[in-house]
N, CA, C and O of each residue as an XYZ file, in Angstrom:
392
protein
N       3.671     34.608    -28.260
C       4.556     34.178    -29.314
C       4.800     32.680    -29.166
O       4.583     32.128    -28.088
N       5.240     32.023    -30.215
C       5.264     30.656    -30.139
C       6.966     30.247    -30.192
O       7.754     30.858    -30.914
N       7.396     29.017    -29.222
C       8.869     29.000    -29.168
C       8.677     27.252    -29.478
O       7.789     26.451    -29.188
N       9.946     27.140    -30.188
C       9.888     25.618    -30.527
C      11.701     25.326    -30.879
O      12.414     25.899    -31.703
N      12.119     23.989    -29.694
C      13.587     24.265    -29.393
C      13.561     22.811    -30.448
O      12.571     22.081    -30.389
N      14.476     22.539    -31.200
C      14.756     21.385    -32.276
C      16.250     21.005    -31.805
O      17.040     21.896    -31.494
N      16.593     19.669    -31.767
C      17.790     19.475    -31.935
C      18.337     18.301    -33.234
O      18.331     17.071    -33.300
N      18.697     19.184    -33.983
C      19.599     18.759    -35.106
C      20.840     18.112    -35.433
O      21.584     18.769    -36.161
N      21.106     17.351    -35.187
C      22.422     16.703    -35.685
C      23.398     17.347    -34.320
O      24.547     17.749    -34.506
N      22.708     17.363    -32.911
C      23.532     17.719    -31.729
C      23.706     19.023    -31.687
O      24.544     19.543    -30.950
N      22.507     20.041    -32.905
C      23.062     21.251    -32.892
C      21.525     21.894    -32.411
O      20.581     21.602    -33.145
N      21.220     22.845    -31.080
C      19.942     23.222    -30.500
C      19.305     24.676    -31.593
O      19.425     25.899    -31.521
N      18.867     24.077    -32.199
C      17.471     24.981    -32.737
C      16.902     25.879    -32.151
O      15.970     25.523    -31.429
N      17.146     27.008    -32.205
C      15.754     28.132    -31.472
C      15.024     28.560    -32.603
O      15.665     29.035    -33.541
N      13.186     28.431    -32.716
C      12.647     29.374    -33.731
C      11.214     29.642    -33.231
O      10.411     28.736    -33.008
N      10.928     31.064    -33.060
C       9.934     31.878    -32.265
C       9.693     32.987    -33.572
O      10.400     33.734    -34.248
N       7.963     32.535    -33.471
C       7.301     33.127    -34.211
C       6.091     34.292    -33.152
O       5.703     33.786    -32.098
N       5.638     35.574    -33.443
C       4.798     35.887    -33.073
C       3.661     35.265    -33.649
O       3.463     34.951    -34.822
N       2.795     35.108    -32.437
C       1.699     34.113    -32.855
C       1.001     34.666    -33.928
O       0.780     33.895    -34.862
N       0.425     36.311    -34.065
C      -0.415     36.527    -35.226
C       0.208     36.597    -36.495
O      -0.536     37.025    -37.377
N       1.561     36.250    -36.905
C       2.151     36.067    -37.538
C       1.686     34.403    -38.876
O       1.447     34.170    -40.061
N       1.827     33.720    -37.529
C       1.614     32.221    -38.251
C       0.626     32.102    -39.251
O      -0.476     32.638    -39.134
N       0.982     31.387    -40.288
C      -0.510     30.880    -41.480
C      -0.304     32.393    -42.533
O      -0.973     32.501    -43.561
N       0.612     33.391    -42.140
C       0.900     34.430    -42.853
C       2.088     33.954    -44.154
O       3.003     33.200    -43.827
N       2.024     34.272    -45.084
C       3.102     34.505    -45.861
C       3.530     36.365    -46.399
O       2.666     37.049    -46.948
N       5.077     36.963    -46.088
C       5.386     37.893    -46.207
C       6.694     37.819    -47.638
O       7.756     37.199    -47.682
N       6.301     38.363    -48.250
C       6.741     38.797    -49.455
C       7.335     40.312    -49.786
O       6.610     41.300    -49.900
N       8.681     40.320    -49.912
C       9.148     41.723    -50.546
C      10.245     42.034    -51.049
O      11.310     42.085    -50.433
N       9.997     42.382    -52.776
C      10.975     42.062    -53.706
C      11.077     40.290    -53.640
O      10.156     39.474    -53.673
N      13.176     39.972    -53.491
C      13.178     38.549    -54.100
C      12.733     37.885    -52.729
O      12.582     36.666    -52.801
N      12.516     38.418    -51.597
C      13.034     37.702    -50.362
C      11.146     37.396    -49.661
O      10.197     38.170    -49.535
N      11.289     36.142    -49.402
C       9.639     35.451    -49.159
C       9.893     34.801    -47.459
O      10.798     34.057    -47.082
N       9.062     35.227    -46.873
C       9.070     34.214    -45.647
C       7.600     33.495    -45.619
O       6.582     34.158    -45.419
N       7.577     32.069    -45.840
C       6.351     31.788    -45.727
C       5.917     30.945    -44.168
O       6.231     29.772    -43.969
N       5.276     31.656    -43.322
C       4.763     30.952    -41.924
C       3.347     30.074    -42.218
O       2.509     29.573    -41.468
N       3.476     30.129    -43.444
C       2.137     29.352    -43.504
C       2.303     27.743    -43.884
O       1.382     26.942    -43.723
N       3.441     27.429    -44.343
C       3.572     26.151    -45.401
C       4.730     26.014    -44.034
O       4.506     25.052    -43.299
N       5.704     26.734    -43.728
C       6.494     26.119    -42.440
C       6.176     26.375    -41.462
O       7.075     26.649    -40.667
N       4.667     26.434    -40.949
C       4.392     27.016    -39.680
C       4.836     25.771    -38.737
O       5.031     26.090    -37.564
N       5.033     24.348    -39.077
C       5.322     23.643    -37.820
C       6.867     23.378    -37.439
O       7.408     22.570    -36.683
N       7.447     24.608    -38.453
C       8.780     24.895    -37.398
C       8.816     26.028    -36.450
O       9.824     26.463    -35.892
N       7.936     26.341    -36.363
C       7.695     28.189    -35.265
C       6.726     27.437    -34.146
O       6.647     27.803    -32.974
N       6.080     26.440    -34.660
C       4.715     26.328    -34.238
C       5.301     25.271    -32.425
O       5.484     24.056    -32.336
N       5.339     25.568    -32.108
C       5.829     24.919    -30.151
C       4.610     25.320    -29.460
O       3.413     25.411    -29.733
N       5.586     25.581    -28.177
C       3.875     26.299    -27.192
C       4.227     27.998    -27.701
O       5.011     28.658    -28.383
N       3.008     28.120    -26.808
C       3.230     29.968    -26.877
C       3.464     30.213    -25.616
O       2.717     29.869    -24.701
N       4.738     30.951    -25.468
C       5.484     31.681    -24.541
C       5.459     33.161    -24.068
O       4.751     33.965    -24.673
N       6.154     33.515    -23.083
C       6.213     34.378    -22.993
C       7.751     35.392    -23.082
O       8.469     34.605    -23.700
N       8.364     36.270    -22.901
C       9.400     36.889    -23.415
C      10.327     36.480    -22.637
O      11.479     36.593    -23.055
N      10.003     35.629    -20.690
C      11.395     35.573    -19.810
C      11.595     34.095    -20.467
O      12.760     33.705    -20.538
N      10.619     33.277    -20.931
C      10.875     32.076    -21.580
C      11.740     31.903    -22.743
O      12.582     31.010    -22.841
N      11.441     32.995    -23.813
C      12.379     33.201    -24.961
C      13.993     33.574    -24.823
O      15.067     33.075    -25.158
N      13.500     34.786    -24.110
C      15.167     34.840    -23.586
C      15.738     33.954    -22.352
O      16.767     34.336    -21.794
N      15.261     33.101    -22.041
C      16.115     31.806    -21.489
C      16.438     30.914    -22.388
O      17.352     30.102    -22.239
N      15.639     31.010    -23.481
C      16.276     29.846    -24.466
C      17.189     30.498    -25.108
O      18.263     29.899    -25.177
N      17.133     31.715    -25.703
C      18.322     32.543    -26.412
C      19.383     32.679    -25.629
O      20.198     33.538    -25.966
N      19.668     31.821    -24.308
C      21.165     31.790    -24.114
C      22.469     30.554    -23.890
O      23.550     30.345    -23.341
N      21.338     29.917    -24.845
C      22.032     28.531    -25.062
C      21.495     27.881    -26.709
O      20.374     27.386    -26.830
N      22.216     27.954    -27.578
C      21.383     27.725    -28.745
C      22.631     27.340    -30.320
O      23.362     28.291    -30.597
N      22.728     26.605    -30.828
C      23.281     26.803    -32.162
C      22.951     27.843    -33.141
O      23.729     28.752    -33.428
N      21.933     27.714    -33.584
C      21.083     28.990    -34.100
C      19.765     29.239    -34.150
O      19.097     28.261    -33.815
N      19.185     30.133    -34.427
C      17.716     30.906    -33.682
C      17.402     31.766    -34.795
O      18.162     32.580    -35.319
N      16.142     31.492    -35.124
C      15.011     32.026    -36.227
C      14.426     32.851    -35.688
O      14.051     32.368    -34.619
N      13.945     34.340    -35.824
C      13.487     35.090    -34.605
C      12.506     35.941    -35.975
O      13.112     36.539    -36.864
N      10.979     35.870    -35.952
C      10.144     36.452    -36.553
C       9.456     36.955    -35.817
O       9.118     36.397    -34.772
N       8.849     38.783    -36.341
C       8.248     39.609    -35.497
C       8.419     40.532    -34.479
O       9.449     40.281    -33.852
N       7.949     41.294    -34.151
C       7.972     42.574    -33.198
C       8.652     42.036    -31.842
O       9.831     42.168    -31.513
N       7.528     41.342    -31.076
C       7.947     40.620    -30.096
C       8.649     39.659    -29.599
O       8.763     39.309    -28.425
N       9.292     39.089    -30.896
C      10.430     37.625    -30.955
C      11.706     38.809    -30.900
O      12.630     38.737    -30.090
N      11.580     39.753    -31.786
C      13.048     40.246    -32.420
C      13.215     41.329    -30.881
O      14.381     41.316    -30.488
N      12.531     41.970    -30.245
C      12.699     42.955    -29.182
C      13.318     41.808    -28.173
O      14.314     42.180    -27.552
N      12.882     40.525    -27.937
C      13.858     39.890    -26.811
C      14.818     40.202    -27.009
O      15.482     40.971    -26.315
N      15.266     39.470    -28.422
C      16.878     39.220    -28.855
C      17.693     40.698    -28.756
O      18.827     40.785    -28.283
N      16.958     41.795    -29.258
C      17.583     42.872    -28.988
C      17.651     43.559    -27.370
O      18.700     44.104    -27.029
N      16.801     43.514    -26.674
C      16.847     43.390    -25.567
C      18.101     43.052    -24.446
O      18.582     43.668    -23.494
N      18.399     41.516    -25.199
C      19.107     40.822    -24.672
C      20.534     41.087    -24.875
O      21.384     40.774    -24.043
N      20.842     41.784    -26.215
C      21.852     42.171    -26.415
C      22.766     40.994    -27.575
O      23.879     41.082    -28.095
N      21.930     40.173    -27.629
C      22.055     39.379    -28.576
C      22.585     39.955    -30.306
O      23.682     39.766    -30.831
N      21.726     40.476    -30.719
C      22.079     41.283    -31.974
C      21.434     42.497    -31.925
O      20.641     42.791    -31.031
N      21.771     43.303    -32.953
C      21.722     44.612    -33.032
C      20.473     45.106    -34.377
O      20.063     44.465    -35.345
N      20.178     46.386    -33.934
C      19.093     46.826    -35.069
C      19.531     46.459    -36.521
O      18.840     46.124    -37.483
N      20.842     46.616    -36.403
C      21.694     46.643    -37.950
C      21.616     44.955    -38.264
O      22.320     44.562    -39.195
N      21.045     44.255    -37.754
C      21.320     42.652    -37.581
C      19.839     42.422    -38.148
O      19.631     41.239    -38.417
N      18.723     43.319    -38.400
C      17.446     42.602    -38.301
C      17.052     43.376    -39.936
O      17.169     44.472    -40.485
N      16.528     42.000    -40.234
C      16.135     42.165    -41.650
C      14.043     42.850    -41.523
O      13.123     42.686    -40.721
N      14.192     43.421    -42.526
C      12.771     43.751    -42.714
C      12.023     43.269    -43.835
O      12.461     43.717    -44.895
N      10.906     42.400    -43.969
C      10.052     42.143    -44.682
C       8.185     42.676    -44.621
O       7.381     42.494    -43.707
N       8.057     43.110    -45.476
C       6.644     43.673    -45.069
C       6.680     44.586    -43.843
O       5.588     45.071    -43.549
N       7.793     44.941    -43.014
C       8.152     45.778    -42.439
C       7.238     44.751    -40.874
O       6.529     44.945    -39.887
N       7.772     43.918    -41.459
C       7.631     42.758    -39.877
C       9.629     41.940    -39.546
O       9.991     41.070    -40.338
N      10.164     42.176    -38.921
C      11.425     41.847    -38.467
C      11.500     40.711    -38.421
O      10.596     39.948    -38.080
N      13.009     40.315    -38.887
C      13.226     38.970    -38.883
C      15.068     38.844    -38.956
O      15.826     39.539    -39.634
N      15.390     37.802    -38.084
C      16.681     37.769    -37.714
C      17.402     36.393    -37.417
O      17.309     35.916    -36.286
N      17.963     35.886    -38.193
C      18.983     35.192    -37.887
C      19.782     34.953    -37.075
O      19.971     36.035    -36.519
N      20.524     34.079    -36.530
C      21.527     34.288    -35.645
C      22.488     32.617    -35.816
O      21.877     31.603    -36.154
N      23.656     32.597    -35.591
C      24.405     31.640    -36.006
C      25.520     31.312    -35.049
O      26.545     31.833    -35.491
N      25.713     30.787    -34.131
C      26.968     30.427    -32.900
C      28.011     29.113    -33.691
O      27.720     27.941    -33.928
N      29.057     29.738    -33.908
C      30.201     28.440    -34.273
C      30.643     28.380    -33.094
O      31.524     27.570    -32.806
């Protein structure tokens, strides 16, 4: 999976894409995720899962696309099944720290 940490206006970026994901666009009904036209915000190194969840515990907010991005976060205890959106029946999750 690919992890790429951004810092924004002093605020830390997490966004992890599964790699076979990228250059994909997922469509269903009104709601579009395109990894193909924003792949160079997912696009970092490719990691592995103790790497992801070290970054998921320090973060403003975190973009989490795919099987293997979204099982850290749940894993971790981070958010919950009820927390993860489905597109094309590939997972995708938000997350937001005030």
């Amino acid at each position: 999976m690919y992890l790429k940490i951004s810092e924004l206006e002093g605020k830390k970026v997490v966004a992890s894409c599964d790699s076979e994901l990228i250059g994909k666009v997922l469509k269903e009904g009104e709601a579009t995720l395109d990894l193909d036209k924003y792949s160079s915000f997912y696009r970092g190194g490719e990691v592995g899962a103790e790497k992801l969840a070290e970054a998921l515990k320090d973060f403003s907010s975190a973009n989490l696309v795919g099987k293997e991005c979204v099982a850290v976060a749940l894993e971790s205890g981070l958010v919950r099944e009820t927390d993860v959106r489905y597109i094309n029946n590939v997972p995708h999750v938000q997350v937001y720290r005030v």
